[in-house]
TORMAR-722691 format. One line per 5 residues: their letters; for each residue x negated, y, z negated of C-alpha. Coordinates in Angstrom, 2 decimals, m for minus. Each point is the difference from the previous one (the first is absolute). Example, Ala and Ser with C-alpha at 12.3 -4.5 7.8 and 13.67 -1.06 7.14 Angstrom:
BEGIN
AS	m12.30,m4.50,m7.80  m1.37,3.44,0.66
END
This chain:
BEGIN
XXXXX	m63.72,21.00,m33.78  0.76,m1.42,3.35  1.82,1.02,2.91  3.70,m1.74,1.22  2.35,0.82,2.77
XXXXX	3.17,0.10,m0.79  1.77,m2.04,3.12  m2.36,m3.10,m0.36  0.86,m0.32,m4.22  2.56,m2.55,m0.34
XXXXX	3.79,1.05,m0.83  m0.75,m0.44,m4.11  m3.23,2.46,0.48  1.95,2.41,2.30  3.22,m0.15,m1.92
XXXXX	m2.45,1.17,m3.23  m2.55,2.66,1.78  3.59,1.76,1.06  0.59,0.19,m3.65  m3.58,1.74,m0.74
XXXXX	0.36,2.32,2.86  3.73,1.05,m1.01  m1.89,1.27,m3.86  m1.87,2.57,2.48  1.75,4.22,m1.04
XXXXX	m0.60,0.42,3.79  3.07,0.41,2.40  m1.71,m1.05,2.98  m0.68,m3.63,m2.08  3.57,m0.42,m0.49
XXXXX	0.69,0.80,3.44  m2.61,m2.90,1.27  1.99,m2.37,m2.28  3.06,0.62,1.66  m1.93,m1.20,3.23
XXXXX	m1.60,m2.65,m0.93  3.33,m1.53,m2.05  2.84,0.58,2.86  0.96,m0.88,3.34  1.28,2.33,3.12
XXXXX	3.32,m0.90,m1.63  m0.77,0.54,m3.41  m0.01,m3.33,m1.21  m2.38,m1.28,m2.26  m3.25,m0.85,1.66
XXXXX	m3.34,m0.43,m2.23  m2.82,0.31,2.49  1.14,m1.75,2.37  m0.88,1.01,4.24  3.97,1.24,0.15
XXXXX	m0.59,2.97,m3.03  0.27,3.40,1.02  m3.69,0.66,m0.54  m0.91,m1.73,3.41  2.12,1.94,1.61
XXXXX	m1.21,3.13,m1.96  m3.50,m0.66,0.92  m0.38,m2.42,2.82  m0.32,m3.72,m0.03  m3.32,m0.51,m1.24
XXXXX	m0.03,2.54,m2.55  m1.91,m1.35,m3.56  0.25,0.86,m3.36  m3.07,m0.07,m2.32  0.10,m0.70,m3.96
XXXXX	m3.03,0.66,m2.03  1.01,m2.54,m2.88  m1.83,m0.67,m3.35  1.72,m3.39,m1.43  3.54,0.65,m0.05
XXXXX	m0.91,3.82,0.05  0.66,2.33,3.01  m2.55,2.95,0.01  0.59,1.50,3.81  1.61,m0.80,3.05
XXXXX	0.68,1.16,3.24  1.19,m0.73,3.52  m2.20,m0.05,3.54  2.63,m0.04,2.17  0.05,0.95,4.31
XXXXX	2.34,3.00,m0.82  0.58,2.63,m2.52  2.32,2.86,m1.03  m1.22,2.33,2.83  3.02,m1.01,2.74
XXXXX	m1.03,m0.36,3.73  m3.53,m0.12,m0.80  m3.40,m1.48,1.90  m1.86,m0.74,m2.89  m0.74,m3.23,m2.05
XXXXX	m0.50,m2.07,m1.39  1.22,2.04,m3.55  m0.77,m0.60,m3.99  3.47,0.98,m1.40  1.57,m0.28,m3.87
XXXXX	m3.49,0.48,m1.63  0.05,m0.33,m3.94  m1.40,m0.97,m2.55  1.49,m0.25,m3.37  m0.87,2.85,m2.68
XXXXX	m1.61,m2.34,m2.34  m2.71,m1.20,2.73  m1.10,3.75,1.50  m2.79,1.71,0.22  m1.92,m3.45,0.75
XXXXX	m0.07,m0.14,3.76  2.33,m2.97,m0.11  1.82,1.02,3.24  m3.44,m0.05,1.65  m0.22,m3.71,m0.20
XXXXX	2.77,m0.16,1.62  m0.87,2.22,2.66  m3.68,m2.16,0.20  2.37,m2.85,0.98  2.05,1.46,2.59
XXXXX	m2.94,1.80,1.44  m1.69,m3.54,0.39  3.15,m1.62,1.48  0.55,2.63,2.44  m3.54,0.30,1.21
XXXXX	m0.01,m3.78,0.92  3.32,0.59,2.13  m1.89,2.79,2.04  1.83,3.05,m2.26  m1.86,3.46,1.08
XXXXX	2.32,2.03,m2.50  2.27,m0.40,m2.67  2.09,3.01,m1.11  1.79,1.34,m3.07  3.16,2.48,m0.24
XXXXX	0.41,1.90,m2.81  0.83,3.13,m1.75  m2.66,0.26,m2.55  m3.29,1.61,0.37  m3.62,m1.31,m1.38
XXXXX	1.05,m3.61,m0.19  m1.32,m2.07,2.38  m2.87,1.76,1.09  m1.80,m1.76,m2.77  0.41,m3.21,1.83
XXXXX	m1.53,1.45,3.03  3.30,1.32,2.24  m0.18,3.21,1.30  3.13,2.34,1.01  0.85,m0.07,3.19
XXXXX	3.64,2.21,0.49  3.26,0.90,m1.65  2.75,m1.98,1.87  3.46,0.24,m0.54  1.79,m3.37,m2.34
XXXXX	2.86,m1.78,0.53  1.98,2.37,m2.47  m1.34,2.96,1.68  m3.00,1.31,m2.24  m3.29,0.50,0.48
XXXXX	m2.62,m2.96,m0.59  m3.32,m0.18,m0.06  m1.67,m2.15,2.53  m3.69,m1.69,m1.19  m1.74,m2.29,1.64
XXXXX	m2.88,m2.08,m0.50  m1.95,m1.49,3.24  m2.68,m3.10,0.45  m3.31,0.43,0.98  m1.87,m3.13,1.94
XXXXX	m3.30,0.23,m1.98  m3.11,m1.22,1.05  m2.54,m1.01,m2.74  m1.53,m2.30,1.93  m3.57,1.63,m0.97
XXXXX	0.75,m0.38,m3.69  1.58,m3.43,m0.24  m3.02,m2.41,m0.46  m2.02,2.91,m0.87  m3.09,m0.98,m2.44
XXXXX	0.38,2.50,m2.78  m2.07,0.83,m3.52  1.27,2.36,m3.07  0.78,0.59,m3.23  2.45,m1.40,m2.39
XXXXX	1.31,2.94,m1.90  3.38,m2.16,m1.46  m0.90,m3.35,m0.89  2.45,m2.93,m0.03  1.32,0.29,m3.61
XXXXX	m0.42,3.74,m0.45  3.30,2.22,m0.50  0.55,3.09,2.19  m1.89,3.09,m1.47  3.44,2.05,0.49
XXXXX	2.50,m2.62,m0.58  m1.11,m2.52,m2.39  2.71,m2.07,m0.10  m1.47,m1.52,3.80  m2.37,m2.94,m0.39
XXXXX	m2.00,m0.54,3.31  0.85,m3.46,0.66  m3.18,0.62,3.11  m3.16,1.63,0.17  0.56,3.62,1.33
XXXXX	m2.63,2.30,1.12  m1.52,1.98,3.12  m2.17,m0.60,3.05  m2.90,2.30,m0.17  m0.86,2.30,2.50
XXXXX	3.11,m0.36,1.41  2.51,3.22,m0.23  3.75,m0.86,0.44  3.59,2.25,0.86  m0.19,1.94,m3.41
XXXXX	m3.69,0.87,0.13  m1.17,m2.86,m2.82  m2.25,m3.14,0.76  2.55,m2.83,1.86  1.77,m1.70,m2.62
XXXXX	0.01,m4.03,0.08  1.59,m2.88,m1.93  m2.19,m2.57,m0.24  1.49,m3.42,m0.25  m1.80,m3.63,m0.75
XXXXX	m1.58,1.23,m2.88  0.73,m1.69,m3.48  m1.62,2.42,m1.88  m1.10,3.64,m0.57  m2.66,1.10,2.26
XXXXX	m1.78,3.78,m0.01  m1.22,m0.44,3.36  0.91,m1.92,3.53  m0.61,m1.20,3.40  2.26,m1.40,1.73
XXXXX	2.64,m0.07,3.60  2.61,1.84,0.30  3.04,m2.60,0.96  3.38,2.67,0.70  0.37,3.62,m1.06
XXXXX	3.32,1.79,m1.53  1.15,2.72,1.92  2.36,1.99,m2.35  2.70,2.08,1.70  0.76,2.25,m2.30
XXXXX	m4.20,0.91,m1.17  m2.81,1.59,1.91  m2.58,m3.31,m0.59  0.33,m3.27,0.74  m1.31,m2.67,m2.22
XXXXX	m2.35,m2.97,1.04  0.16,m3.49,m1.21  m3.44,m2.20,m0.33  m0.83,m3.46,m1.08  m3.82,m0.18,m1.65
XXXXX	m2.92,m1.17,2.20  0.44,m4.26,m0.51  3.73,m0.03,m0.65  1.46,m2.28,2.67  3.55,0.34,m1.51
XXXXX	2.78,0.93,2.47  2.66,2.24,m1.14  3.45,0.22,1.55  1.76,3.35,0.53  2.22,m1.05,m3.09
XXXXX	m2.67,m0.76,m1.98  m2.21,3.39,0.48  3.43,2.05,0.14  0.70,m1.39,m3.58  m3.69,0.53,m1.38
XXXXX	0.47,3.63,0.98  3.43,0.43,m0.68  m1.20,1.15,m4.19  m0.57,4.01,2.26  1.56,m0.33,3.47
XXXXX	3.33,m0.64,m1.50  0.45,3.67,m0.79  m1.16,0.71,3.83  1.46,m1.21,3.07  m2.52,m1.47,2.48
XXXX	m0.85,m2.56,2.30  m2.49,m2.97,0.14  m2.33,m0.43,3.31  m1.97,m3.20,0.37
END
């Protein structure tokens, strides 16, 4: 799976991602189609800076594809306005869906994960959602905030999700010991379909947000282990959880690892979370 956005796919990719989106049974997909494939004037116009979705949404509006080969699974738009007319808020998430086949996997969370990240590193505080269903997204962390009135007149549901600066400046190069209790190789004792591709275990003595020993994915190790020592090197702070989850190299490993790289070693669990990486 990997994340594309849709104005910086050439004309070929564009032209067929319009033709996955349009096999969405949502009206509100059909209605972003007409945006994104006509001008002002009507005319023709396949994603180009003069389609109505610009002027829908504001200039530097995006949209997001979560794409598996050829495959759309979700997409979505973050965008400076929304349906809510005359409104202070934004930026917005907007046309959030993910096809029936692909539910009940978190897949819209990676998404989200993405546009979190961007927005953070352009100084975002708060991203917002209108909507008029209930019990959605407060599993990706947004809270309600108020009912506002839509631009066809009915009530919508106003969440919001805001950004913390965090400060784990005592943890981060932290020299930590514990136990392995899921050893690279093992399967997950509920799901056994996941294969732990790291060594995952706990930091004793150390109590984290849901009352357990502090979780920790420790990387640099080519084989099981039982126990460690090692230094803590960044920590996942999920959004949507009560814990956050450290990330340690073993005492001797010298091996750097980008954000990439540790956000894909961890990606096997976080994927069905939404979170953010601190170094």
């Amino acid at each position: 799976m990997k994340v594309l956005e849709f104005f910086e796919c050439d004309e070929g990719a564009r032209r067929h991602w319009i033709e996955q989106i349009k096999k969405s049974d949502w009206r509100a997909a059909r209605f972003l189609v007409e945006l994104l494939t006509k001008d002002a004037s009507g005319q023709p116009c396949l994603g180009s800076p003069s389609c109505e979705f610009f002027r829908w949404w504001g200039a530097g509006s995006k949209i997001f594809l979560l794409v598996e080969g050829d495959a759309l699974l979700s997409f979505c738009s973050f965008a400076e306005k929304d349906d809510i007319p005359d409104c202070a808020f934004g930026p917005w998430i907007g046309f959030v869906y993910t096809f029936p086949q692909y539910r009940g996997k978190r897949r819209m969370g990676i998404l989200f994960t993405h546009i979190f990240k961007a927005a953070r590193s352009q100084g975002v505080k708060t991203i917002y959602i209108s909507t008029h269903d209930e019990g959605i997204y407060e599993k990706y962390g947004f809270s309600f905030l108020k009912v506002m009135k839509d631009m066809g007149g009915e009530d919508s549901r106003i969440y919001k999700i805001d950004f913390e600066d965090k400060d784990y400046s005592g943890i981060i190069g932290k020299h930590v010991a514990g136990k392995i209790d899921r050893p690279l190789g093992s399967r997950h004792p509920r799901h056994p379909d996941m294969v732990y591709p790291v060594n995952y275990g706990y930091v004793e003595h150390v109590f984290a947000g849901d009352g357990a020993e502090q979780d920790v994915y420790l990387l640099g190790a080519d084989a099981p282990l039982r126990d460690f020592s090692g230094k803590v090197i960044a920590v996942w702070h999920r959004l949507n959880d009560v814990e956050d989850k450290w990330i340690a190299v073993p005492d001797g490993n010298t091996q750097s690892f980008s954000d990439k790289e540790i956000e894909e070693a961890i990606f096997f669990t976080e994927q069905y979370y939404v979170g953010e990486l601190w170094r």
